[in-house]
C-alpha positions in Angstrom: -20.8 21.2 -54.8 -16.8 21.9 -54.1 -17.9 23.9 -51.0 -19.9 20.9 -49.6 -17.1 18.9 -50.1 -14.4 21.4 -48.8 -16.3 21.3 -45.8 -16.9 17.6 -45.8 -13.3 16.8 -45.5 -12.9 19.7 -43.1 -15.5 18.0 -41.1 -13.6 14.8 -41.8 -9.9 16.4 -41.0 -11.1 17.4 -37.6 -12.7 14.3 -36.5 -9.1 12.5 -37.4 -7.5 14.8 -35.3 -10.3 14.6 -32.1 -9.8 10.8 -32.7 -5.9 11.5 -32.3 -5.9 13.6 -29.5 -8.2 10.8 -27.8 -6.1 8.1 -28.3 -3.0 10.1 -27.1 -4.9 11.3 -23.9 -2.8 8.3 -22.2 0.7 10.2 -22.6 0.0 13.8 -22.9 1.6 14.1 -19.0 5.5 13.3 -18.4 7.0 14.3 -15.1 10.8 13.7 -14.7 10.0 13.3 -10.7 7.8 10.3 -9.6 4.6 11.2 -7.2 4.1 11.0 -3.4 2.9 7.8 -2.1 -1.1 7.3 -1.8 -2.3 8.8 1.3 -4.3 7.1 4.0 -7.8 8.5 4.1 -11.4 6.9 4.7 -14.3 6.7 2.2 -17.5 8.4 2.5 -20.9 7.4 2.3 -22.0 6.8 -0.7 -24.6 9.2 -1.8 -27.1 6.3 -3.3 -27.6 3.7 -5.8 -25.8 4.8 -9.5 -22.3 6.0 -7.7 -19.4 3.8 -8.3 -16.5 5.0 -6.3 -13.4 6.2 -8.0 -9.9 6.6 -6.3 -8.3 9.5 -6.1 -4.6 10.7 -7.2 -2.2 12.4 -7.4 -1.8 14.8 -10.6 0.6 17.3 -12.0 0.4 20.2 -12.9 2.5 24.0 -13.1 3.1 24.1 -9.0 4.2 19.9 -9.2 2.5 17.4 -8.0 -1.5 17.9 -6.7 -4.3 15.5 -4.7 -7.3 14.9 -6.7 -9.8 13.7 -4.0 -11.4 10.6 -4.4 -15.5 10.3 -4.7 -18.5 8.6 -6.0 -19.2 9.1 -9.7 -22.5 8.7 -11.0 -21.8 6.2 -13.8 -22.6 7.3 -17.0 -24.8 4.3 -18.6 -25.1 1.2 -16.7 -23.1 -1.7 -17.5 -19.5 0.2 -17.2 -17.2 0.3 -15.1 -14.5 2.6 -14.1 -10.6 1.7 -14.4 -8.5 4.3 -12.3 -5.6 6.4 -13.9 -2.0 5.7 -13.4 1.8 6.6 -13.4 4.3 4.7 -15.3 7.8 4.5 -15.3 8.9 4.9 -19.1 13.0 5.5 -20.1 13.5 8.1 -16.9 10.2 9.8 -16.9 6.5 8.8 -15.4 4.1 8.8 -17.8 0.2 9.4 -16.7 -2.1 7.0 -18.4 -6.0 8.4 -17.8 -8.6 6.3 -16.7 -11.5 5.5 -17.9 -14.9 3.8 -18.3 -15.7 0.5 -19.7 -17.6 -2.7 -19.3 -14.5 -4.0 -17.8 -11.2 -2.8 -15.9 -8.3 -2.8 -17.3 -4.5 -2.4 -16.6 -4.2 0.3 -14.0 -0.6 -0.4 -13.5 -1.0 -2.5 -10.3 -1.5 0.3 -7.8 -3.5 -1.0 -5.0 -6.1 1.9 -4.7 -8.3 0.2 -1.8 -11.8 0.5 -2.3 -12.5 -2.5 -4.3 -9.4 -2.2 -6.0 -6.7 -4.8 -5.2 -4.1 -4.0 -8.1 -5.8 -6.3 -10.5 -9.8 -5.8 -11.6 -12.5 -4.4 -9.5 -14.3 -6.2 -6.3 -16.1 -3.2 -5.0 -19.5 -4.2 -6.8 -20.8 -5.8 -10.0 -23.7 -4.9 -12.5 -27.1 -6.9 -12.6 -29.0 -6.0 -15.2 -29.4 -2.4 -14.8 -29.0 -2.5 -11.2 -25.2 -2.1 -9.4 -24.5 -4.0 -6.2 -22.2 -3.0 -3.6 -19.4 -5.0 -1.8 -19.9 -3.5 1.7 -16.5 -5.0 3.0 -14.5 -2.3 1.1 -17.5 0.2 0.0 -19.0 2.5 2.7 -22.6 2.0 2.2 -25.4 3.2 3.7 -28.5 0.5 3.4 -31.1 3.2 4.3 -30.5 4.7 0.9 -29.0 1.9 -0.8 -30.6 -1.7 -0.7 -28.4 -3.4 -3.0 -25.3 -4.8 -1.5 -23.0 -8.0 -0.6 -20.4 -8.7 1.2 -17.1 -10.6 0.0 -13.7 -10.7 1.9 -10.8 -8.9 -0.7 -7.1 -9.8 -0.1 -4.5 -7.6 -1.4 -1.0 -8.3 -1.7 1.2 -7.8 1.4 3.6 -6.2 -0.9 1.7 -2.9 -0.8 2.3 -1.8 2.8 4.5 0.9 1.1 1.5 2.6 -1.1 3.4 3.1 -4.0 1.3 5.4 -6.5 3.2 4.3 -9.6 4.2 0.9 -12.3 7.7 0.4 -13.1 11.1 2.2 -12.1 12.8 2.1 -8.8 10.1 1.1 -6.2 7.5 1.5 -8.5 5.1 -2.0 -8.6 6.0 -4.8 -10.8 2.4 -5.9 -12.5 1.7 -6.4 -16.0 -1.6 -6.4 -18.0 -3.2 -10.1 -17.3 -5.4 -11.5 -21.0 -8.2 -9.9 -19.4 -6.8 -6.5 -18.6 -5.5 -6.5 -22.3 -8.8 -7.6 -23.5 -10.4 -4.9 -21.8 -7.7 -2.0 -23.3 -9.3 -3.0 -26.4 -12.6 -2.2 -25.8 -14.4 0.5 -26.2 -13.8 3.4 -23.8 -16.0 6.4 -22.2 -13.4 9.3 -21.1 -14.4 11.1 -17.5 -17.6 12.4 -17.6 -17.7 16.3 -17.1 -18.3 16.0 -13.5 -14.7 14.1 -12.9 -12.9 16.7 -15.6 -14.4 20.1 -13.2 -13.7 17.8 -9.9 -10.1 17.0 -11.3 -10.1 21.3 -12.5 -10.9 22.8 -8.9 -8.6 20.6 -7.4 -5.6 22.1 -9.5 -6.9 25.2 -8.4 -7.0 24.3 -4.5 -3.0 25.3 -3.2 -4.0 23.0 -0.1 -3.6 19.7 -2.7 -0.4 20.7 -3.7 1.6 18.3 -2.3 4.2 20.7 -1.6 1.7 22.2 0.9 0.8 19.3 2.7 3.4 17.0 2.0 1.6 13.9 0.9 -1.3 14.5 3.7 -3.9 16.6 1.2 -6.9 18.0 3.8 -9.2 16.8 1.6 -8.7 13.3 0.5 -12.7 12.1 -0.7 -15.4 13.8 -1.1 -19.0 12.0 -1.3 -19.4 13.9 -4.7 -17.6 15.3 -7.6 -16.3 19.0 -6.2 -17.8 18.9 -3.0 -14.6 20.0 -1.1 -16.8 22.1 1.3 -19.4 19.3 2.2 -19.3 17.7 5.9 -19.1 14.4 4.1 -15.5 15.5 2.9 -12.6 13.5 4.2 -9.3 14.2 5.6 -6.4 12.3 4.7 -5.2 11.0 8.4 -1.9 10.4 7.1 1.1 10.7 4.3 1.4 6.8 2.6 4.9 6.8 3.1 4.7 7.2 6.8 1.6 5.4 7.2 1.4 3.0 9.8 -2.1 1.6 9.0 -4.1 1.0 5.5 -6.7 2.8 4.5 -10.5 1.2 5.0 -10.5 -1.8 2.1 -6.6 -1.9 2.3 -5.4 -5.1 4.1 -1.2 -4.3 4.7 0.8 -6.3 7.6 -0.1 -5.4 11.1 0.3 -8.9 12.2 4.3 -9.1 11.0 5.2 -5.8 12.4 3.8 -6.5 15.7 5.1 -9.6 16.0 9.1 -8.2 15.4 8.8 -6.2 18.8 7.7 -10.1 20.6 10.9 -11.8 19.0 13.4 -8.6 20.3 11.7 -8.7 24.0 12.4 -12.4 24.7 16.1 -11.8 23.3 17.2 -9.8 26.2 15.1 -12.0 28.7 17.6 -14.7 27.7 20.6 -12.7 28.0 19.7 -11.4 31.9 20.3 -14.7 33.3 24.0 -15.3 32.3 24.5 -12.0 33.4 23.5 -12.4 37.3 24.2 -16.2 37.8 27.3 -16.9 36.4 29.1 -14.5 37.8 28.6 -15.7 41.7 29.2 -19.3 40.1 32.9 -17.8 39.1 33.8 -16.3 42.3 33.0 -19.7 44.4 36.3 -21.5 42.7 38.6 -19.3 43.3 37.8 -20.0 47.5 38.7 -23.3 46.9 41.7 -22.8 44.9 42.9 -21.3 48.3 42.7 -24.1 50.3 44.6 -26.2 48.4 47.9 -24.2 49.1 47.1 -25.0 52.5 47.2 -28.9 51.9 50.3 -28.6 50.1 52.2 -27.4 53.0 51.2 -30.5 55.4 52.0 -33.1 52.2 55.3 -32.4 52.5 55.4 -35.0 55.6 52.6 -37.3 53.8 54.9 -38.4 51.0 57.7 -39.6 53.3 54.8 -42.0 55.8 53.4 -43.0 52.3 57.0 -44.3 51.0 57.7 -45.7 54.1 55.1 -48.4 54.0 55.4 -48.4 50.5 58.3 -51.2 51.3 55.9 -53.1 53.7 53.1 -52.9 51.9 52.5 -56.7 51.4 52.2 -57.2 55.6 49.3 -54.5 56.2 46.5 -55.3 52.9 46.5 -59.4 53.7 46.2 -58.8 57.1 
């Protein structure tokens, strides 16, 4: 009886400590550095009905920071949804929190992943029963394969154009959990299922992620599957976030502002030619006909004396 028991608590003693270790899976990372801004990459087909996309990110690990490609997830049950891991600015370091699955997003630190993720919640897609339908303004579908889908404008905040991968800090985004987002922290949680943990492994293990290597522009940015770096469905980042001049596909930045600064500074020096060619021909006429006038001034001399002269007559000349 003492040995069932022994081993009842031991049971009981390690189940505390897997419960532990769960719940402190949201600050086991701490980097003193903050990451690269999210690159600009496009999303690829999703592989069929099931897949809920999930953005990628950037990771750390022994060589610094590392790309973990984005890709479609096949969702573990239906009903969940996944809520993307982020970095968080905490007393001088970044702190990773883990994402996760749930039957509603949380707080993912308002980094505007694209995708059906604005900063706040998801708008990619929503559950029907056991069926998942697809926003195709931010999700690249294909209908051959999958029949289930929607379409619904999503508006990000213009305040994103710099792709900040991080919450808090210098430059870092602002957001803080919404009711619902808190609500939802509450909930019951699935971690990543094993395909996400072996696609987030081989990416450590790919020195073309590191963003030391390709500074902030990984090679491969999404894959159509969990580890699939190899597949012709794999997709290229086209650019580093911080120098991007365009948003990713489901991103909507500021186009409009920036090309409207270039119409404002062409019509400034359209106004400045003008004073430049006419005014100076307009300056040079006076000065001919301030040379006259010392012409005049040498036949007044006489005019002064004729006008005093019938200055002393001049009631006999105006009656007549």
């Amino acid at each position: 009886m003492r040995l069932i028991s022994s081993i009842r608590l031991a049971i009981l003693a390690l189940a505390i400590l897997a419960a532990s270790a769960a719940s402190s899976a949201q600050v086991l990372v701490s980097v003193s550095i903050g990451p690269p801004a999210l690159p600009v990459y496009e999303q690829p087909f999703c592989p069929g009905e099931g897949y809920i996309w999930t953005p990628g990110f950037w990771a750390y690990g022994p060589d610094g920071y590392y790309w973990v490609p984005g890709t479609w997830v096949l969702v573990p049950e239906p009903g969940l949804l996944w809520t993307p891991g982020f970095w968080a600015w905490n007393n001088g370091i970044y702190v990773w929190n883990a994402g996760y699955w749930g039957p509603a997003v949380g707080f993912y630190g308002g980094v505007v992943y694209g995708f059906g993720y604005p900063g706040v919640g998801y708008q990619g897609g929503y559950w029907r029963g056991q069926q998942f339908y697809y926003n195709q303004t931010v999700n690249n579908v294909n209908v051959t394969s999958v029949h289930n889908v929607y379409k619904t404008t999503v508006v990000n905040d213009s305040t994103t154009v710099n792709r900040v991968s991080f919450n808090g800090g210098p430059g870092g985004t602002t957001a803080q959990p919404t009711p619902e987002e808190q609500q939802a922290q509450q909930q019951q949680h699935i971690p990543p299922t094993a395909a996400q943990q072996k696609h987030e492994h081989d990416a450590a293990g790919n020195h073309k992620l590191l963003a030391s290597e390709n500074h902030g522009q990984p090679p491969i940015a999404a894959t159509p599957k969990p580890g699939a770096f190899k597949d012709h469905g794999a997709k290229p980042a086209t650019s580093a976030g911080a120098a991007s001049p365009t948003p990713a596909p489901g991103l909507e930045a500021s186009p409009p502002q920036s090309a409207s600064k270039p119409a404002k500074n062409a019509a400034t020096p359209e106004e400045a030619k003008p004073p430049k060619t006419e005014k100076p021909p307009k300056q040079q006429k006076p000065p001919k006909e301030q040379t006259e006038p010392p012409m005049e001034q040498r036949s007044n001399p006489p005019k002064p004396e004729k006008e005093r002269s019938p200055a002393h007559p001049a009631n006999q000349p105006p009656p007549q």
